[in-house]
Rosetta silent file (secondary structure, phi, psi, omega in degrees, C-alpha in Angstrom):
SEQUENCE: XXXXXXXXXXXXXXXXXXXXXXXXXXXXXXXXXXXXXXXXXXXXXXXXXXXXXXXXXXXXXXXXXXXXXXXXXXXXXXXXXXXXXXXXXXXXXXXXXXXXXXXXXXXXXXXXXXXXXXXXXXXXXXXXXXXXXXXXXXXXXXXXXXXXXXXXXXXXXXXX
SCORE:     score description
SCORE:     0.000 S_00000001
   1 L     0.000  147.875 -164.917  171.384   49.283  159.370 S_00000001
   2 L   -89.980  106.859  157.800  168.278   48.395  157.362 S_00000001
   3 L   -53.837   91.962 -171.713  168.906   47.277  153.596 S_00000001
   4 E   -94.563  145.641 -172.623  166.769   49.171  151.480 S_00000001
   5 E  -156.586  137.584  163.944  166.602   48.125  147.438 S_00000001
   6 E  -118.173  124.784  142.517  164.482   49.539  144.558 S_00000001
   7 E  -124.773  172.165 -141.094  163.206   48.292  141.738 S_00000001
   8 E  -122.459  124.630 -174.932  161.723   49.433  138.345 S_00000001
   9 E  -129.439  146.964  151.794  159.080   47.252  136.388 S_00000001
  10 E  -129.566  153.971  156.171  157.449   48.733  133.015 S_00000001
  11 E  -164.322  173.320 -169.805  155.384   47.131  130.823 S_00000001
  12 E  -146.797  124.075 -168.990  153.228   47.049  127.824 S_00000001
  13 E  -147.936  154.225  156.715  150.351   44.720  125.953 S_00000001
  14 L   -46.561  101.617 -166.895  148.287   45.110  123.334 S_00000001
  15 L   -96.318  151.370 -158.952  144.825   46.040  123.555 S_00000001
  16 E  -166.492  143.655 -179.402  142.041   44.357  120.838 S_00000001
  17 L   -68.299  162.987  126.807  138.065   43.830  121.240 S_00000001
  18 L   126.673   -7.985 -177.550  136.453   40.729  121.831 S_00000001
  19 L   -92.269  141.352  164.090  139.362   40.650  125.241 S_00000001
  20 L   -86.742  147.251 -153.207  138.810   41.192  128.711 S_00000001
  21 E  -116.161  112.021  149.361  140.428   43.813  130.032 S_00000001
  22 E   -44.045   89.974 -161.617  142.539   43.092  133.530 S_00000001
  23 E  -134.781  119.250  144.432  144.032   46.110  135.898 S_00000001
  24 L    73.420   12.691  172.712  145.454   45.836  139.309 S_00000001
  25 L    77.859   23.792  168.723  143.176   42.279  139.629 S_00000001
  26 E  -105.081  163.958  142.094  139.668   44.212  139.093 S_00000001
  27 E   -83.270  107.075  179.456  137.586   43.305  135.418 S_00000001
  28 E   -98.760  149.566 -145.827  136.945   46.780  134.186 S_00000001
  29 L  -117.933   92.139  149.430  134.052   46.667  131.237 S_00000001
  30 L  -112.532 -178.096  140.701  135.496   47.668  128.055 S_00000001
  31 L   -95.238   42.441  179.695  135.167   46.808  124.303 S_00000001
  32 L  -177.476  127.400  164.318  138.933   46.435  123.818 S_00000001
  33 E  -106.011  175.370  150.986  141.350   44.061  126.717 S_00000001
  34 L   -81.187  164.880  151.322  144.659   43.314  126.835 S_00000001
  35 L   -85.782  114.386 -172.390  146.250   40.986  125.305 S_00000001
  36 L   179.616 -177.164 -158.681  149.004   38.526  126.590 S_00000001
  37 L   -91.247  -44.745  173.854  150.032   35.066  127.322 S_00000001
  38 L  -118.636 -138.236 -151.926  147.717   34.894  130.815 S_00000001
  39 L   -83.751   43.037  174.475  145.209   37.782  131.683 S_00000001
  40 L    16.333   42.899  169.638  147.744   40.287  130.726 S_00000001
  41 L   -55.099  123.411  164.160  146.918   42.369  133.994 S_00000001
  42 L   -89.197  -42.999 -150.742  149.910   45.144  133.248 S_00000001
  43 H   -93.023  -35.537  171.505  149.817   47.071  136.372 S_00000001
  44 H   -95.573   35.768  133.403  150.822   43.391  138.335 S_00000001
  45 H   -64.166  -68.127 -167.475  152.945   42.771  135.755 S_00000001
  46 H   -59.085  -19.851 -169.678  155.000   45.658  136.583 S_00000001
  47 H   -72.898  -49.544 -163.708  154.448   45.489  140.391 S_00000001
  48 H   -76.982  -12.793  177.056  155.808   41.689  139.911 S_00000001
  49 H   -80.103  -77.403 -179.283  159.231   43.120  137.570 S_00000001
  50 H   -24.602  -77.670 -177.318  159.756   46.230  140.572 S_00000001
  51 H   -35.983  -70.590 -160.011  159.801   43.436  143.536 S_00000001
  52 H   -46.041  -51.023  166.455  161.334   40.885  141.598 S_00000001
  53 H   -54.435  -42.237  169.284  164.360   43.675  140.411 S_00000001
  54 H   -32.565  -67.224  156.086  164.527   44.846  143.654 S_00000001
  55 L   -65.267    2.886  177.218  165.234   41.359  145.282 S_00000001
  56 L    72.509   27.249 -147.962  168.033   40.656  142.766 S_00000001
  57 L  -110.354    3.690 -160.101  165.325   37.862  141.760 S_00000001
  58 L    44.198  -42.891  156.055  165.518   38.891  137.899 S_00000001
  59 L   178.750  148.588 -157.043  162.133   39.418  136.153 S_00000001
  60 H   -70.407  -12.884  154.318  158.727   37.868  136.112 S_00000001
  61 H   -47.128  -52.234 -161.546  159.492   35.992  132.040 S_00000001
  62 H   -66.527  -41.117  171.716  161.932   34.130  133.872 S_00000001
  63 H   -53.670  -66.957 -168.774  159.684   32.902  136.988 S_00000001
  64 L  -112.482   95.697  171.557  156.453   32.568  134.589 S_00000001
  65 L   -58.348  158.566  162.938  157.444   31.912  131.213 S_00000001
  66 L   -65.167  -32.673 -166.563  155.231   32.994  128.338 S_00000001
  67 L   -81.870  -38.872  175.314  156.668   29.353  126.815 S_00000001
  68 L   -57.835   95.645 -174.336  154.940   27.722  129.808 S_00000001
  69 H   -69.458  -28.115 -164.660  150.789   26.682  128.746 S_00000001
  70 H   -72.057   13.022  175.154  150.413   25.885  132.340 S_00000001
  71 H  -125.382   26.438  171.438  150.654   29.852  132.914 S_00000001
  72 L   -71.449  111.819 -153.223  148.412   30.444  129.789 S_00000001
  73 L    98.153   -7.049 -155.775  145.511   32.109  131.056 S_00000001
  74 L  -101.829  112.979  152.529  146.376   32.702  134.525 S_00000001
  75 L     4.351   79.495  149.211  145.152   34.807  136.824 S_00000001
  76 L    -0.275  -67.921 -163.208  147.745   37.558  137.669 S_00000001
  77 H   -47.661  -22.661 -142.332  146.693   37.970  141.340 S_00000001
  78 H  -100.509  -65.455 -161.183  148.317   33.985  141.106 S_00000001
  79 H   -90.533    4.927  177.853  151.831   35.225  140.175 S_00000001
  80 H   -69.374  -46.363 -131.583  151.876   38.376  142.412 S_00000001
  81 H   -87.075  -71.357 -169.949  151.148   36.209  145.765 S_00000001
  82 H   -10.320  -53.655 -161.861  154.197   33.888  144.025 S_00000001
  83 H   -81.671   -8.604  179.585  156.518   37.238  143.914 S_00000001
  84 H   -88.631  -31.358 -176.461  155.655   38.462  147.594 S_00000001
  85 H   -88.074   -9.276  147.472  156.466   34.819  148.852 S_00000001
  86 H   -65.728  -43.677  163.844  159.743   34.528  147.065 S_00000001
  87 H   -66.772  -35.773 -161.751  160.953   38.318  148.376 S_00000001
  88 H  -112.251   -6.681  129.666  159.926   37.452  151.750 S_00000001
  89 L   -55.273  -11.966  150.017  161.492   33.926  151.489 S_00000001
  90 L   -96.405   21.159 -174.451  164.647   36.390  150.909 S_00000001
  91 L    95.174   14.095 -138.533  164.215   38.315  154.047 S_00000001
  92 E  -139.590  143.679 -170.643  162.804   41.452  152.199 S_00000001
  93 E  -124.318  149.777  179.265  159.425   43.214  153.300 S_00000001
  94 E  -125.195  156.422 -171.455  158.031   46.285  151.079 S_00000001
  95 E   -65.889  -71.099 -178.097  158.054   49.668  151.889 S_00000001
  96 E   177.717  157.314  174.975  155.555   50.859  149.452 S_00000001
  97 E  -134.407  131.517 -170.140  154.927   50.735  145.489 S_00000001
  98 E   -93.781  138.676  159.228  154.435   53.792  143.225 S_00000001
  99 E  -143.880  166.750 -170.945  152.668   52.737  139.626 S_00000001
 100 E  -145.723  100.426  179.289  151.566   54.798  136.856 S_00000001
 101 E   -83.430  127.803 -166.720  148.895   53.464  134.627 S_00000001
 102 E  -107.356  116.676  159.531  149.223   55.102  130.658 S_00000001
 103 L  -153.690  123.344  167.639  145.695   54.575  129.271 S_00000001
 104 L   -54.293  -59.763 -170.299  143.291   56.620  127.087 S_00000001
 105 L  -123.707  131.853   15.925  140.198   54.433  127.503 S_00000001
 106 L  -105.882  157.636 -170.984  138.487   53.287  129.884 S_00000001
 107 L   -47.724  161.720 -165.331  139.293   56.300  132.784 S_00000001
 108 L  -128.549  -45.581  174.337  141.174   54.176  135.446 S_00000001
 109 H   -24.738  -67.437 -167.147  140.601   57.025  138.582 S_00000001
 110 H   -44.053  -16.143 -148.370  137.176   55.631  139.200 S_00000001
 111 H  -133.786   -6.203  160.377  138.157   52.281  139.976 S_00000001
 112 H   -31.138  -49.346  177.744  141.581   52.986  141.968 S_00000001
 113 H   -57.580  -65.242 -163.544  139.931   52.561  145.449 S_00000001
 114 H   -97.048   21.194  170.575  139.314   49.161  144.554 S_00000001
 115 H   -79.469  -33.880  151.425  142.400   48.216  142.846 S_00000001
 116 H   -27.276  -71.440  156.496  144.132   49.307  145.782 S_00000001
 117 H   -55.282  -63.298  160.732  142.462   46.976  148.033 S_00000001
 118 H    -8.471  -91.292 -163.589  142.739   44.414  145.980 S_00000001
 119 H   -51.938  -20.252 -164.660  146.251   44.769  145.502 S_00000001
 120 H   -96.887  -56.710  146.154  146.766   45.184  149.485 S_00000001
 121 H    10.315  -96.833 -159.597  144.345   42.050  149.433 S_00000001
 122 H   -57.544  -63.364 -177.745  146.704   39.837  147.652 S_00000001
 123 L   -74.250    6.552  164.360  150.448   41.167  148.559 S_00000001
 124 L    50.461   46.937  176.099  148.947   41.303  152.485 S_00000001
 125 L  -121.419  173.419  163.990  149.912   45.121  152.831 S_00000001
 126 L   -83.865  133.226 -177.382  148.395   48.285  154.017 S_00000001
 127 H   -47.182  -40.053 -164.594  146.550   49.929  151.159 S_00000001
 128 H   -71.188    3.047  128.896  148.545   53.470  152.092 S_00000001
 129 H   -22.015  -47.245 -144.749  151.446   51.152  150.844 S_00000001
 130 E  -119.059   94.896 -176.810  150.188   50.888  147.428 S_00000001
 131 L  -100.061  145.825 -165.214  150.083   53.989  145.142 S_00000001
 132 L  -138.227  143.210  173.381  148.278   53.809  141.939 S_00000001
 133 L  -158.999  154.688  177.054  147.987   56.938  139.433 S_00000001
 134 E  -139.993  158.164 -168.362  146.831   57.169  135.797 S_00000001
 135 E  -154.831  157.751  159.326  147.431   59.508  133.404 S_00000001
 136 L   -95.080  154.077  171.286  146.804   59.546  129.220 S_00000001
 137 L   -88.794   30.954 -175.197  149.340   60.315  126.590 S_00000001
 138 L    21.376   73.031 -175.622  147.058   62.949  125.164 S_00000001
 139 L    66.635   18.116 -161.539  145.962   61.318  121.931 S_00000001
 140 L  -108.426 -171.199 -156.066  149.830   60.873  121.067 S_00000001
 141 H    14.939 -158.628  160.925  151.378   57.264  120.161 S_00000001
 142 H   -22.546  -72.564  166.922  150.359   53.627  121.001 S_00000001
 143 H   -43.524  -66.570 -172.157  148.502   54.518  124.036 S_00000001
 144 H   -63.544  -15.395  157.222  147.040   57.635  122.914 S_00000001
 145 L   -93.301   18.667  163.558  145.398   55.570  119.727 S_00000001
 146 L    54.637   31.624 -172.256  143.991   53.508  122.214 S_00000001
 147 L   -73.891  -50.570 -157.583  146.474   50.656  120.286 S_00000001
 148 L  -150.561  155.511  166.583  147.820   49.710  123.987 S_00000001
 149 E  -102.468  151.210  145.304  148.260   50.002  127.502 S_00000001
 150 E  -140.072  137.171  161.897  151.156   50.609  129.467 S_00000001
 151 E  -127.157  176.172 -165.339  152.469   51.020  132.974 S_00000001
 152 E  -128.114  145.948 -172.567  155.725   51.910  135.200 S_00000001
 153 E  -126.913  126.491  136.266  156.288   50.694  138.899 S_00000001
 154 E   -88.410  114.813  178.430  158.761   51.575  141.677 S_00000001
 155 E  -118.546  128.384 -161.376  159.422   49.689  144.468 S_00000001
 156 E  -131.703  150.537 -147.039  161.029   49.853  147.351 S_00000001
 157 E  -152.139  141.817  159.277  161.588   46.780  149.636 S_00000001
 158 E  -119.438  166.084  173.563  163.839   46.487  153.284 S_00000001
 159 E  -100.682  112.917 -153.489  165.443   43.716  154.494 S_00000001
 160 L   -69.751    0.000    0.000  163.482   42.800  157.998 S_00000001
């Protein structure tokens, strides 16, 4: 029998001009990034929480601290490849990952094809793995004042 495990990553950062703003390891051209201790990419944030829960591996603060400077700055894509070679140093292969990007500005659809690759890129999957969807919170709270970003991940991982 095959061991199948899910896990659930959310997250959330601050968005403020003068930042660049990081999604799914493209630069998309806004006048307002995120904000965070490295290039506050949120969509592999959560993708790296999902795995990481999944594998019993606990959550990506504890792997890359915020406390740490040598992960001040760092290129996302850098702690994803980290969380697929720690799950697959536990035996565990993934299925496929659902995420759901909450953002007003800037539209996220257009640029899905190549977040996708990307993201297949880096974690060495098939893109039809790797589902990406955006949606706004239709002018209401944080998000919807264009304050913040946030997204939610599922993941589902076997044991090979």
């Amino acid at each position: 029998m095959t061991n199948f495990r899910i896990g659930f990553g959310y997250d959330v950062h601050q968005l403020r001009e003068a930042y660049d703003f990081w999604l799914g390891g493209i630069k998309l051209e806004h006048e307002k990034g995120a904000v965070g201790h490295s290039d506050a990419d949120v969509l592999i944030h959560v993708i790296c929480d999902a795995l990481l829960g999944a594998a019993d591996l606990r959550d990506i603060g504890y792997h890359f601290s915020d406390k740490d400077p040598k992960y001040k700055g760092i290129d996302s894509k850098i702690l994803l490849r980290e969380v697929m070679e720690l799950i697959r140093e536990k035996g565990y292969e993934v299925g496929n990952i659902d995420t759901t990007v909450c953002l007003e500005m800037p539209k996220v659809n257009p640029h899905i094809p190549a977040i996708k690759e990307c993201l297949a890129d880096v974690m060495n999957l098939d893109q039809g793995q790797i589902s990406v969807k955006a949606t706004t919170t239709e002018k209401l709270g944080f998000v919807g004042r264009e304050e913040g970003v946030s997204a939610y991940c599922v993941a589902l991982i076997y044991q090979k």
